[in-house]
N, C-alpha and C positions, 0 to 999 in steps of 0.2 A: 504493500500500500504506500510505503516511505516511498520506495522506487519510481511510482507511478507521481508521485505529488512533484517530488525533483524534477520528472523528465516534464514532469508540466511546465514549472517554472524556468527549465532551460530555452523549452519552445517559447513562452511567453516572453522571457529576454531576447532572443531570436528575431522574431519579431517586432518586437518593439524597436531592434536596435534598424532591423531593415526599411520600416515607418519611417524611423527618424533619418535616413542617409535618403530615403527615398526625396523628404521634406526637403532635405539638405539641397537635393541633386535640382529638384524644382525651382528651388529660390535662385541657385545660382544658374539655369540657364532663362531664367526669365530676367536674370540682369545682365546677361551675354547679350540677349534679344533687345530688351531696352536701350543697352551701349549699340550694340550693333556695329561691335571692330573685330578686326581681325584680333588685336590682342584679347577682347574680351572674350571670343568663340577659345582662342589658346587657352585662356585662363581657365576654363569650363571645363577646356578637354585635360589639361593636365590635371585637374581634381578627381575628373572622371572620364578616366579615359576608353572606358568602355561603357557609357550608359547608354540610358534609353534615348540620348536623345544627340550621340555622340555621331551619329553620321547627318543629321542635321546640320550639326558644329561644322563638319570635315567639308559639308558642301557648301555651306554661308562664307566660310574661308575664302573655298573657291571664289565663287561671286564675287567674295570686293576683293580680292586677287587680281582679276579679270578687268574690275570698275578700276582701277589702278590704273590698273597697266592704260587702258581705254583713255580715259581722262588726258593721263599725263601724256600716253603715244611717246616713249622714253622705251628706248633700245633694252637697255636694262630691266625694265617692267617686264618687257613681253620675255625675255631670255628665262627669266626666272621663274616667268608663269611657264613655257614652257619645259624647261624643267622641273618643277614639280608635280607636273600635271601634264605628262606625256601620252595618258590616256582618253585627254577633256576633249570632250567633243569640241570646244573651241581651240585645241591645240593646231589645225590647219589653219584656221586665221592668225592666230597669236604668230608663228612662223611663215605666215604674207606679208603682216605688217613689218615684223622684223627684217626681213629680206632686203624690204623697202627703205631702212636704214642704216642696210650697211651695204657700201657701196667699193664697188673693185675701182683702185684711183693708181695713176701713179705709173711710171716704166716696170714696177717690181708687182704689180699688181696685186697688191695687197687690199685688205677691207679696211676701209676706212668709215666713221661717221663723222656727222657733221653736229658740230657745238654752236648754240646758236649765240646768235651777239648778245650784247647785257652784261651786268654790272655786276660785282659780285664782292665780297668783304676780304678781303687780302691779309693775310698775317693771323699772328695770334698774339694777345697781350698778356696770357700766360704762359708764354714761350719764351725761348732765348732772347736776348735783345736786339741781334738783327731779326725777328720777326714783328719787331713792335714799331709803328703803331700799327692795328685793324687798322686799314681805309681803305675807301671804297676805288674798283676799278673797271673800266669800263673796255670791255674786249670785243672788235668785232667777231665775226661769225669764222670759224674757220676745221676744216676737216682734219680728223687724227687718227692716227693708226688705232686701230681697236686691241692690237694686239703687241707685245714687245718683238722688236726685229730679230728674228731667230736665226740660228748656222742655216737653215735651208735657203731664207729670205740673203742672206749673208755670200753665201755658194756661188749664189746667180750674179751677185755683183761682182764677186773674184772673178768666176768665169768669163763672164762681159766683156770687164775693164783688164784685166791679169794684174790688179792690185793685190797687196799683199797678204797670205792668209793671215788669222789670230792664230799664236800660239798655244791660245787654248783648244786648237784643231786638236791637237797632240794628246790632249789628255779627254779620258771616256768619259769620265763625269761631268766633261762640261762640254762635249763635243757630239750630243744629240740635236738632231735633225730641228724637232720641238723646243726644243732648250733655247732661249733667249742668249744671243751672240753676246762674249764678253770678252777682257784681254783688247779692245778696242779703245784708243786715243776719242777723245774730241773732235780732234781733224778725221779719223778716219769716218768717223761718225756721221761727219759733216762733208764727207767727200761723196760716203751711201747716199746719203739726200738728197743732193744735185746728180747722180747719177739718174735716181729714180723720179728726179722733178720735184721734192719735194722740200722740205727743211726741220731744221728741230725746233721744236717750240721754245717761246718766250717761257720766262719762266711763269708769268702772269698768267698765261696758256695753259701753260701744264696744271700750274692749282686751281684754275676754274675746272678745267676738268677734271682730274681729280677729285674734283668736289662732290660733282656729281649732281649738282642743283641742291644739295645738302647745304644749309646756313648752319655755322659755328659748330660743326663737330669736329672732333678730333682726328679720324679716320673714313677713307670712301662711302664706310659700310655707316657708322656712326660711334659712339663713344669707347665703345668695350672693342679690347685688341683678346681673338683668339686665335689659334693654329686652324681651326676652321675656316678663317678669313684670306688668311697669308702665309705666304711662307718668307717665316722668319727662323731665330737659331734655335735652335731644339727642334723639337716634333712634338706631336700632339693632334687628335683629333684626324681632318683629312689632310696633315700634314704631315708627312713621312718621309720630304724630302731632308737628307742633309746636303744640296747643293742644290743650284738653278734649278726647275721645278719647271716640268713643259708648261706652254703658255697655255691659259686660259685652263689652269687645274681648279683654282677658284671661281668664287660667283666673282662679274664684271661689280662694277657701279650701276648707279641706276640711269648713265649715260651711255653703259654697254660696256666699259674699258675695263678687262682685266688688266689684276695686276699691276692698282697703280699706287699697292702698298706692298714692300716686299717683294720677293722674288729677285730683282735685282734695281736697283736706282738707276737712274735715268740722267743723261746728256740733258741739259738745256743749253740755249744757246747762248743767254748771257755769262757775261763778265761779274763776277761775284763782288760785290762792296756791302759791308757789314752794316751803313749806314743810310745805303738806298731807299728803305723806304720812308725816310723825314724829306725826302725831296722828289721822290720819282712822279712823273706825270699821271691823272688819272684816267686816263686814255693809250691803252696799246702798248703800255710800258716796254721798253727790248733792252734795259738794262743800262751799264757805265757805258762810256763811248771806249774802253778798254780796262786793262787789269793784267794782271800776273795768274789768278785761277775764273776757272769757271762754276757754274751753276750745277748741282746733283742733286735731284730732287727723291723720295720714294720709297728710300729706305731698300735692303735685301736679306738674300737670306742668310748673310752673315749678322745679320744685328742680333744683339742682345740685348735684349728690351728688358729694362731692370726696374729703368721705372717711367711714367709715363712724357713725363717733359722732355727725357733725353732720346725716346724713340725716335729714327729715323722716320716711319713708319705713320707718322701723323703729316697731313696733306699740309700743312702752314710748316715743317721743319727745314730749314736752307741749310746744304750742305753746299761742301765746294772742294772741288780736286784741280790741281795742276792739269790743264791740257793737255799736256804729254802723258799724263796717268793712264794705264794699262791693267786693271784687276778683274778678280774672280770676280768684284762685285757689282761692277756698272756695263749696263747695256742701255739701249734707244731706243724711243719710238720717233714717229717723224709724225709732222701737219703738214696742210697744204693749203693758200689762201681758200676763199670761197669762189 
């Protein structure tokens, strides 16, 4: 009789406890529905990731996934709708629209998009103090490689011109096809560009796009740096590289541009001065009218990110290398006017 009264009160607890998670599970997706975001559907499903009302969540996602991407019409948006949702019945438009904004430009025929003109906040005031002050700059319209210039991209210029290979042909780990070209000069850099028609960005260039139409954050993606994002020194996450990393392992920005944190730094075309920005114009800036080093913007995957000010790896950080500099850790992409 004892036995019977207990298994009663187990079932009773049982139930009660399922009542109340049930009550639980209600409350919070009627306040995913009232917010009505993506993070509020996330929120929902990381509580409950298998409820009643969890593939509701998984397809409201979709939808403003989709209104994103739609709205903004941002290379980035629809990339990212398409991959995650390779299955969506709107994944064949997502990938027409995308098509449509990346465009083969150039003798080297690479894909390129286009950045449109507009103004955008330059620097950072919690940064080193060449990055200070913020102010505003205004950049017209111009096309960028979507991807960093790789050995294959690299190959066809040697072959062309019979300019000189990188040294880094020589060694395996940096001498993949997909592997972003490095052991490359400035000049060499700037020799690729005119060969294929094009040039290397200003450095005002380069952080607007990096930006990615993102105001005041820290990196492409936004605040928080993980091996998810980039590849930088260690591993972690979809990071497993210890050296140059094929392009486009990561998600782009939301302009489409892999890799415009990490993996390797990047050529700009200016002259580097520590106190440019108290006097630089706020129109098309192209830097000192000379100097002794140059521009490196991007951060790679030798950084060691210890802490957050000294990252390469944040889109407002100015580095600078000797011209003649040759390392594992800087490669190029190139623009092209509009």
């Amino acid at each position: 009789m004892r036995l019977n009264r207990n298994l009663l009160i187990t079932l009773c607890l049982i139930i009660s406890v399922i009542i109340l998670l049930g009550c639980e599970e209600n409350k919070e997706w009627k306040k995913a529905q009232q917010a009505n975001t993506i993070e509020s559907y996330q929120a929902y499903l990381k509580q409950f990731p298998s409820g009643k009302n969890s593939v509701k969540a998984k397809s409201a996602i979709e939808n403003l996934e989709w209104e994103k991407a739609e709205q903004s019409k941002m290379l980035g948006d629809y990339l990212i709708f398409m991959k995650k949702y390779p299955k969506s019945p709107r994944y064949a438009q997502a990938k027409a629209e995308a098509d449509k904004l990346m465009i083969p430009k150039g003798k080297d025929g690479r894909l390129m998009t286009l950045i449109p003109e507009g103004e955008f906040e330059m620097g950072c005031n919690e940064g080193h103090e060449d990055e200070k002050p913020v102010h505003k700059v205004f950049v017209k319209a111009f096309y960028i490689d979507i991807y960093e210039v790789t050995n294959a991209d690299y190959k066809k210029f040697v072959d062309a011109t019979n300019y000189k290979k990188p040294a880094s042909w020589k060694e395996p780990t940096l001498s993949g096809a997909d592997q972003p070209v490095v052991r490359v000069t400035w000049y060499d850099a700037q020799e690729y560009c005119k060969w294929a028609g094009k040039r290397l960005p200003t450095e005002a260039e380069w952080e607007k796009a990096a930006r990615g139409g993102l105001v005041g954050k820290l990196y492409p993606w936004g605040d928080k740096l993980f091996h998810d994002y980039a590849n930088y020194y260690g591993t972690g996450g979809k990071d497993f590289w210890e050296m140059p990393a094929s392009v486009g392992s990561f998600d782009p920005n939301r302009y489409g541009l892999f890799d415009m944190a990490g993996n390797v730094q990047e050529w700009c075309a200016d002259w580097y001065d520590a106190k440019y920005y108290s006097s630089s114009p706020n129109q098309n800036p192209t830097g000192p009218k000379s100097g002794t080093s140059v521009v490196v913007r991007g951060g790679s995957w030798g950084d060691d990110v210890q802490n957050t000010r000294d990252s390469g790896l944040r889109v407002a950080k100015r580095r600078f290398l000797d011209p003649y500099e040759a390392d594992n850790y800087t490669g190029f992409r190139c623009v092209m006017d509009k």
